[in-house]
C-alpha positions as CSV (number, residue, x, y, z in Angstrom):
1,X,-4.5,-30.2,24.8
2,X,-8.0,-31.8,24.0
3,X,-9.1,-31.1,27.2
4,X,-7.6,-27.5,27.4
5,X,-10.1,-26.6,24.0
6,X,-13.0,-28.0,25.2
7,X,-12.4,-26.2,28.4
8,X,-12.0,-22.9,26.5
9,X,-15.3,-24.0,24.1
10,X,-17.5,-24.6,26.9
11,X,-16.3,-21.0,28.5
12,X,-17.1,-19.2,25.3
13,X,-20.4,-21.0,25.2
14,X,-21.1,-19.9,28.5
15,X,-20.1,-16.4,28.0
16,X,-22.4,-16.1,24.8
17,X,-25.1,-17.3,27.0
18,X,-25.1,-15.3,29.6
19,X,-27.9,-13.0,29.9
20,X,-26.5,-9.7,30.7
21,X,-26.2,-8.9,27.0
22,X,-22.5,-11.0,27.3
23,X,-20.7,-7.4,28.8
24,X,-17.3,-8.0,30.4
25,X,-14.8,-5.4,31.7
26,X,-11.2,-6.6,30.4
27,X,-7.9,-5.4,30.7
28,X,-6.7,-4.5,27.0
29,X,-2.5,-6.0,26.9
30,X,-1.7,-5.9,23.2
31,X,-2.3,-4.3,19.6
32,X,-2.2,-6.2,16.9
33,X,-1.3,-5.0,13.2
34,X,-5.0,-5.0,12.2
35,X,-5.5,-2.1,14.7
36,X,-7.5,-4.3,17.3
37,X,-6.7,-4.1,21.2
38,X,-6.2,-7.6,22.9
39,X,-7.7,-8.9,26.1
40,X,-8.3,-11.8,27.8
41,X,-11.3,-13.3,29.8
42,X,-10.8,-14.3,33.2
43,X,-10.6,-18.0,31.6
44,X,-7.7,-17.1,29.7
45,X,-10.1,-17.0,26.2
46,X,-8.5,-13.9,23.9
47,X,-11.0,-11.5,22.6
48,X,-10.4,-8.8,20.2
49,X,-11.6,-5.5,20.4
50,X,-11.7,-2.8,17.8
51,X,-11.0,0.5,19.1
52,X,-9.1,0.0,21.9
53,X,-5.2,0.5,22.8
54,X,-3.2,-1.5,24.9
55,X,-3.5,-0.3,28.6
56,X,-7.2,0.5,28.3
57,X,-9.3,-0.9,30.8
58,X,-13.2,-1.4,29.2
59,X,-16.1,-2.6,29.2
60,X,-17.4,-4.6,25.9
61,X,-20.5,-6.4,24.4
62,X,-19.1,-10.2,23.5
63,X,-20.5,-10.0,19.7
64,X,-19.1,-12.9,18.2
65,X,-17.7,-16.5,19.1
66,X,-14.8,-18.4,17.4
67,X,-13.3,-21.8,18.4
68,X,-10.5,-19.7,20.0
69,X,-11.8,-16.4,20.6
70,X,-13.9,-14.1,20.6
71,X,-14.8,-10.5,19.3
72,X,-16.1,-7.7,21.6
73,X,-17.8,-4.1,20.6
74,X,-16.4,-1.0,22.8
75,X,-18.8,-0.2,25.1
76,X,-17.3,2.1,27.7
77,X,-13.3,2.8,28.4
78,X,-13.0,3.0,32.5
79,X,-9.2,3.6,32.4
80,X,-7.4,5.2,29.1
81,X,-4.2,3.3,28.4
82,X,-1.3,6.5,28.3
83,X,-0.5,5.4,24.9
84,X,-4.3,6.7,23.6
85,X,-4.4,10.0,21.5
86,X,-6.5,13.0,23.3
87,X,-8.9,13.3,20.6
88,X,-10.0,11.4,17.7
89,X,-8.1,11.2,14.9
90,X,-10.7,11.3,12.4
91,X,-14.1,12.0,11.2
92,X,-14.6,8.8,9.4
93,X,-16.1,6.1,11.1
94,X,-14.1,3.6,12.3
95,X,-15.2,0.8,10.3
96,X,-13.8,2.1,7.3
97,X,-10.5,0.0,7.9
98,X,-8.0,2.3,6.8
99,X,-6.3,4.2,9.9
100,X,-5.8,0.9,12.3
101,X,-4.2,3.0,14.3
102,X,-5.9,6.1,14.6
103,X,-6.1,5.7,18.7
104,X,-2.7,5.8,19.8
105,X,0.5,8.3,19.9
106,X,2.2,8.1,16.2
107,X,5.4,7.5,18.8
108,X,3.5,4.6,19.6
109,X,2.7,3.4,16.5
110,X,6.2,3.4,15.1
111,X,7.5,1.4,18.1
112,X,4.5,-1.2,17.3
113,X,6.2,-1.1,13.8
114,X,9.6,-1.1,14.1
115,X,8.4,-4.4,16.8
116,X,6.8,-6.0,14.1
117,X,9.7,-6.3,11.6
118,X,11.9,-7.4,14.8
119,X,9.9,-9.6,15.7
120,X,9.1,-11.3,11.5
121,X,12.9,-11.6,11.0
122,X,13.8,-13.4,14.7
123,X,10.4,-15.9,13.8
124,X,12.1,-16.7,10.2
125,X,15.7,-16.9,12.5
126,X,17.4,-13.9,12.3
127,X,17.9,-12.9,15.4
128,X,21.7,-11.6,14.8
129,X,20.4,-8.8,12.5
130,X,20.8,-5.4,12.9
131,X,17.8,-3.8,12.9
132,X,17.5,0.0,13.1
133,X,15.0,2.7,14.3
134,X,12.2,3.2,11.7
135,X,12.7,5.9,9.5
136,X,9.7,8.5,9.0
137,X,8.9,12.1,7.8
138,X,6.5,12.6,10.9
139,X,3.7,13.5,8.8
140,X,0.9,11.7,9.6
141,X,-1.9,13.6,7.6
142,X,-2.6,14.4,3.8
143,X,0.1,12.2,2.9
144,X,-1.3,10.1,-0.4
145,X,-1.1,11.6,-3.9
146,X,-3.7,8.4,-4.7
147,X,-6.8,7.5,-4.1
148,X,-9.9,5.2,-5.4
149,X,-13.3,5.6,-4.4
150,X,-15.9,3.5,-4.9
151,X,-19.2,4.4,-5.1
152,X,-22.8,3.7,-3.7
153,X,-26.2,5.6,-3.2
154,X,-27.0,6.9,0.1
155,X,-30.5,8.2,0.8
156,X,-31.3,8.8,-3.2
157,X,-28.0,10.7,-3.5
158,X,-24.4,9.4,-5.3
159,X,-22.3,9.0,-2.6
160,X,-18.9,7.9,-2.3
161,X,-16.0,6.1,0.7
162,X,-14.4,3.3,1.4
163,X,-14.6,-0.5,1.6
164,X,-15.4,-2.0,5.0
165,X,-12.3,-4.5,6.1
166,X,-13.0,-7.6,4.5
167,X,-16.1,-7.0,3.0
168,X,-17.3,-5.1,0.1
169,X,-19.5,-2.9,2.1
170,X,-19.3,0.3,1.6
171,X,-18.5,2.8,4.4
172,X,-19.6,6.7,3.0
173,X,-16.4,8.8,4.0
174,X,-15.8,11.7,1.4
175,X,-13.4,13.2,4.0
176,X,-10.2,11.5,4.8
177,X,-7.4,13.1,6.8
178,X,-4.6,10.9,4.8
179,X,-5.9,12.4,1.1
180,X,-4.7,15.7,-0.1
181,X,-7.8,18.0,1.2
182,X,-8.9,19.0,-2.9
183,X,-9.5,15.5,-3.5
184,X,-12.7,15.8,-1.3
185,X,-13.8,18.6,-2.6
186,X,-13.4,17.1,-6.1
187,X,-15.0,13.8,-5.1
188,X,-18.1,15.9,-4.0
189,X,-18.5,17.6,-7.4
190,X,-18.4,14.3,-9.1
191,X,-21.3,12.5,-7.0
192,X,-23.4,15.8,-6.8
193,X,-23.3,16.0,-10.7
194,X,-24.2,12.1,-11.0
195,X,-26.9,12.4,-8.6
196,X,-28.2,15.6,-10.8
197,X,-27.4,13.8,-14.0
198,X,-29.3,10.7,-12.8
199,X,-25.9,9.1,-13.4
200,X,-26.4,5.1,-12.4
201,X,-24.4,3.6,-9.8
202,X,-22.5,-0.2,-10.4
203,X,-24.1,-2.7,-8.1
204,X,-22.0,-5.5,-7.7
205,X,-25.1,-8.4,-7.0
206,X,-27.0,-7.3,-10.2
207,X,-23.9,-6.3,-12.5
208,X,-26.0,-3.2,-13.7
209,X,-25.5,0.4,-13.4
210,X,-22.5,2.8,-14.8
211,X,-20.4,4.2,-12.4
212,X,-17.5,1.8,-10.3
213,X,-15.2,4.0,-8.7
214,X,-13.4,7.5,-8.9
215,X,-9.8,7.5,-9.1
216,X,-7.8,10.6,-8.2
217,X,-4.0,11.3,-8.4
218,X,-1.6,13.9,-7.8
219,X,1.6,15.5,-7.8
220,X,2.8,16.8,-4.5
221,X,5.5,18.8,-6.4
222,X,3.5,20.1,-9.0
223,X,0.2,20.2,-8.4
224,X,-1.0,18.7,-10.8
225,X,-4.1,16.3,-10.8
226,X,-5.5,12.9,-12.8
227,X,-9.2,12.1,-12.5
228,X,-10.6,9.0,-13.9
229,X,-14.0,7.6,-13.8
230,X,-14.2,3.9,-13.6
231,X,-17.4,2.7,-15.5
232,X,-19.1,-0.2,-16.7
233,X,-19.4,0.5,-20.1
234,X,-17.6,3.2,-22.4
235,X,-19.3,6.7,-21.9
236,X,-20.8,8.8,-19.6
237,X,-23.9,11.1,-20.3
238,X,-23.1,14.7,-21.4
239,X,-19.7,14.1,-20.7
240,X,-17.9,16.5,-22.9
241,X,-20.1,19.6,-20.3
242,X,-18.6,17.7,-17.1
243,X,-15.3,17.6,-18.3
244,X,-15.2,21.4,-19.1
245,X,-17.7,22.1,-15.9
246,X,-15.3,20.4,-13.7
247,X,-11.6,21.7,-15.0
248,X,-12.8,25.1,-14.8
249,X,-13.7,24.7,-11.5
250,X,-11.0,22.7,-10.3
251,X,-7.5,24.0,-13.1
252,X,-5.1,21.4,-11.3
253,X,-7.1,18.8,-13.7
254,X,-5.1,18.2,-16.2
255,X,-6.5,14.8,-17.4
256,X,-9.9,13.4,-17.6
257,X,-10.0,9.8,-18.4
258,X,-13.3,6.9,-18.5
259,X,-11.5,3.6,-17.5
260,X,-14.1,0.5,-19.0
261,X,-14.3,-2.5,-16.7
262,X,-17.5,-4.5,-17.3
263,X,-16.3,-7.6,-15.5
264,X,-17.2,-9.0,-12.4
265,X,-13.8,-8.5,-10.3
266,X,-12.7,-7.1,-7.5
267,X,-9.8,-5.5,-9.6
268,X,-10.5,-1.8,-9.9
269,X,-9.2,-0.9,-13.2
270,X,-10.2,-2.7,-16.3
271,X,-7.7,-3.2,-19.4
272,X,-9.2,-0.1,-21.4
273,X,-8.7,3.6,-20.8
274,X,-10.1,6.4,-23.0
275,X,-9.0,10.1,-22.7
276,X,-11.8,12.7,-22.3
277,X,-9.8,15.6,-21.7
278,X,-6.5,16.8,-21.2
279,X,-3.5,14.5,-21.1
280,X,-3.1,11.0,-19.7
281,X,-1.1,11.2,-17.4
282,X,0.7,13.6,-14.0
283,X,4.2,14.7,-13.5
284,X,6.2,15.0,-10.4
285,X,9.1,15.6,-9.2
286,X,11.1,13.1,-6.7
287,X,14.6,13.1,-5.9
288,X,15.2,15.5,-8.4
289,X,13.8,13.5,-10.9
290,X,10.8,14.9,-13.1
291,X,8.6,11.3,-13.7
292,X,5.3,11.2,-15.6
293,X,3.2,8.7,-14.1
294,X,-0.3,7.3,-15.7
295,X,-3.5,6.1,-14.5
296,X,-1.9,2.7,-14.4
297,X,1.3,2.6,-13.4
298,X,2.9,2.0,-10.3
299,X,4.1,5.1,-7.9
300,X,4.8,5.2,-4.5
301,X,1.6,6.9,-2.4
302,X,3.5,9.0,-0.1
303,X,6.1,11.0,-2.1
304,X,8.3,12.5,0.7
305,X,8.4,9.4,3.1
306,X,9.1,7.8,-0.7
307,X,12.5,10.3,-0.5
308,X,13.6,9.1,2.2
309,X,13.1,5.2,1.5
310,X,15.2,5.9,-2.1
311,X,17.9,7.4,-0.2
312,X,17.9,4.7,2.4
313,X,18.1,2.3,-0.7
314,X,20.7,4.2,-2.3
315,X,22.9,4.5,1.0
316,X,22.5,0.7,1.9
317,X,23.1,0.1,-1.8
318,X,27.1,1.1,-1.3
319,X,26.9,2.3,-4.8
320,X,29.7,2.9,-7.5
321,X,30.5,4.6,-10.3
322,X,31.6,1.4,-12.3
323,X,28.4,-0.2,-11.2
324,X,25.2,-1.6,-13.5
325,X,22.6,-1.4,-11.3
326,X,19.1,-3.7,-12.2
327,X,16.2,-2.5,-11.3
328,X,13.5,-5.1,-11.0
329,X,9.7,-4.6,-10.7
330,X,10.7,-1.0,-11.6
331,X,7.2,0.8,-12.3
332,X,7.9,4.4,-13.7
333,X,11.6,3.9,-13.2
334,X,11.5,6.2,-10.2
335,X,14.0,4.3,-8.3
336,X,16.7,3.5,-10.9
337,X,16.8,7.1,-12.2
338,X,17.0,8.5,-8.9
339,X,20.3,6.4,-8.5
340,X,21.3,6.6,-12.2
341,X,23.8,9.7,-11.6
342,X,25.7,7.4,-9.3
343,X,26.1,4.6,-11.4
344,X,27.5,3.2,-15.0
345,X,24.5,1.9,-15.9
346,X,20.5,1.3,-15.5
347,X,18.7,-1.4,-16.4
348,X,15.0,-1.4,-15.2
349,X,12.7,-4.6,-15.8
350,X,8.4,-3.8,-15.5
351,X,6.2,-6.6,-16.4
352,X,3.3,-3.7,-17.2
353,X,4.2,-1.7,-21.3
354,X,2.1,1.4,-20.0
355,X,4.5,1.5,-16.8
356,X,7.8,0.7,-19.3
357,X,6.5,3.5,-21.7
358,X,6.5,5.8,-19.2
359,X,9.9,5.2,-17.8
360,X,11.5,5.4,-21.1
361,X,10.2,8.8,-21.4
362,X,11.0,9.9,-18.0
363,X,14.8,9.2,-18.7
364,X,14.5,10.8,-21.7
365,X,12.5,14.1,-19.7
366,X,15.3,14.0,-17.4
367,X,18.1,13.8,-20.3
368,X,19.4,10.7,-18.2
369,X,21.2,8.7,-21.0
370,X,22.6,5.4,-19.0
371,X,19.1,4.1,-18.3
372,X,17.4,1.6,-20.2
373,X,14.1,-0.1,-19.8
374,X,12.7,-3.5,-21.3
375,X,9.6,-5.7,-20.5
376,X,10.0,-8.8,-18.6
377,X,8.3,-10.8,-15.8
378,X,10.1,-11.5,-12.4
379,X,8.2,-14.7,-12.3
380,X,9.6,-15.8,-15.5
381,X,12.8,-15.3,-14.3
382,X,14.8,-17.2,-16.6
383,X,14.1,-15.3,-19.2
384,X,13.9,-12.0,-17.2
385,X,17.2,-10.1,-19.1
386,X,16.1,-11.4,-23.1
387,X,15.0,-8.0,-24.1
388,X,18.5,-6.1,-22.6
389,X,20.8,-9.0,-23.5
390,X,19.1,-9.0,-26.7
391,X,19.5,-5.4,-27.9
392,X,23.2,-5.8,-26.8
393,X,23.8,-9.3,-28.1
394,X,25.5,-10.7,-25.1
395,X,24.9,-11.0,-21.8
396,X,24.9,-8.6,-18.6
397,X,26.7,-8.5,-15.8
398,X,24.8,-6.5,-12.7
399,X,26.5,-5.6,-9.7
400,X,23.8,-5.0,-7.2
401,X,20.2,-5.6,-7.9
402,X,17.1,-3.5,-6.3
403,X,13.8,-5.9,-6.0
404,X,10.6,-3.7,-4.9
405,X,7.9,-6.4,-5.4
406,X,4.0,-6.2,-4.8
407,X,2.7,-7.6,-1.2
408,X,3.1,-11.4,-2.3
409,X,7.0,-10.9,-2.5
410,X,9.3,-12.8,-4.9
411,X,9.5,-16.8,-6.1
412,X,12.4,-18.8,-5.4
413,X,13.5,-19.0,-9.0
414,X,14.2,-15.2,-8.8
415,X,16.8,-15.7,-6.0
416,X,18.1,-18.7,-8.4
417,X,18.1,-15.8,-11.4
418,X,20.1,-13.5,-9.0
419,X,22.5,-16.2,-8.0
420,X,23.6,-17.4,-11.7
421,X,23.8,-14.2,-12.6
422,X,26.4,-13.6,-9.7
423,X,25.0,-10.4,-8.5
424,X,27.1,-9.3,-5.3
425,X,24.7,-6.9,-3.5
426,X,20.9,-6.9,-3.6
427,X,18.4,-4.4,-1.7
428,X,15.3,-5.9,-1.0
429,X,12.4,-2.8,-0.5
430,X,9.4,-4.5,0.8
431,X,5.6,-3.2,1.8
432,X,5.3,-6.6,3.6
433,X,7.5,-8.1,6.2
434,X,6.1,-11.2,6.4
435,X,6.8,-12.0,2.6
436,X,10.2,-10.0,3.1
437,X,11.5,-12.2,6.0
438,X,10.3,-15.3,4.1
439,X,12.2,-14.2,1.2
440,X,15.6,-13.9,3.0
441,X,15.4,-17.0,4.0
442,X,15.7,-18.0,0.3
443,X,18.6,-15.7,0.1
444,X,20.4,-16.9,3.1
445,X,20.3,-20.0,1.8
446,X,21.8,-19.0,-1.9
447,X,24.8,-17.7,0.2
448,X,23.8,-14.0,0.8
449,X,23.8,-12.5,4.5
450,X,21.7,-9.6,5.6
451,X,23.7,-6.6,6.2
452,X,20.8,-4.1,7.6
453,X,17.1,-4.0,7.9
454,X,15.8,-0.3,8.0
455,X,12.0,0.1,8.3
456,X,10.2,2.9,7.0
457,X,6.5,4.3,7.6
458,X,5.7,5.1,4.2
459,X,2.1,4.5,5.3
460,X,1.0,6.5,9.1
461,X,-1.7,5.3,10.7
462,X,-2.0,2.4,8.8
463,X,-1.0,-1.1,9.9
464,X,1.6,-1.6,7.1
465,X,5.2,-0.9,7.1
466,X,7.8,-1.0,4.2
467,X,11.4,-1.7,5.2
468,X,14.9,-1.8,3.0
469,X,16.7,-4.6,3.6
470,X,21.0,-4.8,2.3
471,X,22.2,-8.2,1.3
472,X,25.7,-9.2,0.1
473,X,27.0,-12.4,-1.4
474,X,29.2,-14.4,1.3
475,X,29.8,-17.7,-0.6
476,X,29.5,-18.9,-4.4
């Protein structure tokens, strides 16, 4: 082994020294989540190359060296791999970082998914599962009701895009084929009128200047749109003009808002939101349920692909009419009300008040009486029920359990909460595979077997994938 890695070091060394600007021509054999193309020297050594598909053959520039491997730039493509799109996705550069895979066939991309959760679940030793075909809503473009822009100047102008991956460089892309095509159009008016209003711009080295980010939101079913201006401090010149400037031109406004975050973090929304104009918050409209949704609160970014992943949850589910169904890391309350006609009971658990508000008053929009919604913290999970069990005074007895935590997943001592509390059936909706597979692991182990994994591309063109896994209690 020793002398296979100083073999490979001394071959990377070489190839970084050689003076025809370190070109090679390599075959490209895999795709990796991150949206880079895989090839190997003729030394074995893997380099990664952004831009590229499996089944290219190219030509790159060796750009930087790693103990392992290296990284190449795209030079040239002499063969196109069949799996490459005719024409470029989109206008953004590339090294914005959000559409990994923008080069291939969207067939191709969910077979690469629907690989990657196959092949998470067999690492963490499932490999008896069943597994089925990803499920999608084929639309691949203008699919987010959410975005948040940060903001920069470019050439004396206010200009807005994206992070760079991995770095908080700024890429300048005010179109972007995934965003509904008004919130360019929106994002425009708000740089033009800082650049004209000599409105400063946040610089993260110095900690000076006013403006972070610009945060849109809408909703798909009704049209209706929440703008709010992330600054470093708590007003904007002339901002009562821009308000009314802006929602005359744009009507689907409905809400103005200034978020304040003066701190040095790379969390986007501080803890204090005032309204300028309008109303704080959107409503929409999914699975027949009308939600009002906040600045803050969690809601999924693709609403139709969102459809289908509640109904998958619901199917999997196996609900009852005698059932209590607990909903945990429940946001708005989107999926517990969606299911709530087809069960006894709700209960929905949000660690976030704003998010807890607003699910309260989207049962009661909705006129669905048996759903109720308390603040807790899935981390804390022995005391995760005190708020329900305490307005009932006794404890509650859940059937089946829906979990739909962040990217980090769960902690061990929720499974434990789950398994004293002797819930049967528990569906696991995950944005994270990795975390999910590690997680039913803890599950197996507390005497639950997986019934079904079902992934679902809640994010095209993207490297992430969520999937709804079905687990039912085998053994006390």
């Amino acid at each position: 082994m020793i002398k296979l890695l100083v073999y490979a070091l001394k071959t990377i060394r070489n190839i970084m020294s050689d003076n025809n600007n370190n070109i090679i021509e390599l075959e490209i054999t895999d795709l990796n989540n991150l949206g880079c193309g895989v090839g190997h020297t003729a030394e074995g050594i893997v380099v990664f190359v952004n831009g590229t598909v499996a089944g290219d053959t190219v030509k790159v520039a060796i750009i930087k060296k790693n103990k392992t491997y290296l990284v190449g730039k795209l030079l040239e493509i002499t063969k196109r791999s069949v799996d490459r799109t005719e024409e470029d996705f989109c206008s953004a550069p590339q090294s914005c970082g959000g559409c990994v895979y923008r080069n291939i066939t969207y067939e191709k991309e969910k077979s690469l998914k629907e690989e990657y959760v196959k092949t998470v679940f067999h690492k963490a030793g499932f490999s008896d599962i069943p597994i089925f075909p990803i499920v999608s809503t084929d639309k691949i473009t203008h699919y987010r009701n959410k975005a948040q822009y940060p903001v920069c100047i470019q050439k004396g102008k206010v200009s807005a895009g994206f992070f760079a991956v991995k770095s908080h460089n700024i890429v300048v892309a005010e179109d972007c084929l995934l965003q509904p095509v008004i919130f360019s159009h929106i994002l425009k008016y708000v740089c033009d009128y800082a650049t004209e209003n000599d409105l400063s711009v946040y610089d993260e080295k110095t900690g000076r200047g006013l403006l972070r980010h610009v945060y849109l939101r809408d909703g798909k079913e009704t049209g209706e749109i929440l703008l709010c201006l992330v600054m470093n401090g708590d007003k904007m010149p002339n901002q009562e003009n821009f308000c009314n400037d802006l929602c005359k031109k744009f009507p689907q406004i409905v809400g103005v808002l200034l978020n304040i975050n003066r701190r040095d973090t790379n969390l986007i929304l501080g803890k204090e939101t005032l309204l300028l104009y309008g109303r704080d918050y959107i409503e929409d409209i999914l699975c027949g349920v009308r939600l009002r949704i906040s600045s803050g609160s969690f809601y999924q970014v693709n609403h139709d692909a969102a459809e289908l992943l509640y109904r998958k949850a619901a199917e999997v589910a196996e609900l009852k009419p005698t059932d209590t169904l607990l909903d945990l890391y429940c946001g708005t309350g989107s999926i517990g009300l969606s299911m709530a006609n087809k069960v006894k009971e709700v209960i929905g658990i949000e660690i976030v008040p704003e998010a807890v508000n607003c699910a309260r008053e989207n049962a009661r929009l909705n006129n669905i009486k048996n759903a109720r919604f308390y603040c807790g913290d899935a981390i804390k999970a022995e005391n995760l029920m005190h708020g329900a069990e305490e307005e009932r005074s006794g404890k509650l007895k859940a059937d089946v359990v829906i979990i739909d935590p962040p990217r980090k997943g769960i902690d061990k001592e929720l499974v434990d909460f789950i398994v004293k509390k002797e819930i049967e059936r528990v569906v696991y909706v995950s944005c994270n595979p990795d975390t999910l597979a590690r997680d039913a692991v803890y599950f197996k182990d507390a005497g639950y077997k997986i019934k079904s994994v079902t992934p679902v591309d809640m994010f095209p063109r993207t490297g992430h994938v969520e999937t709804v896994v079905m687990m039912s209690r085998v053994k006390e």
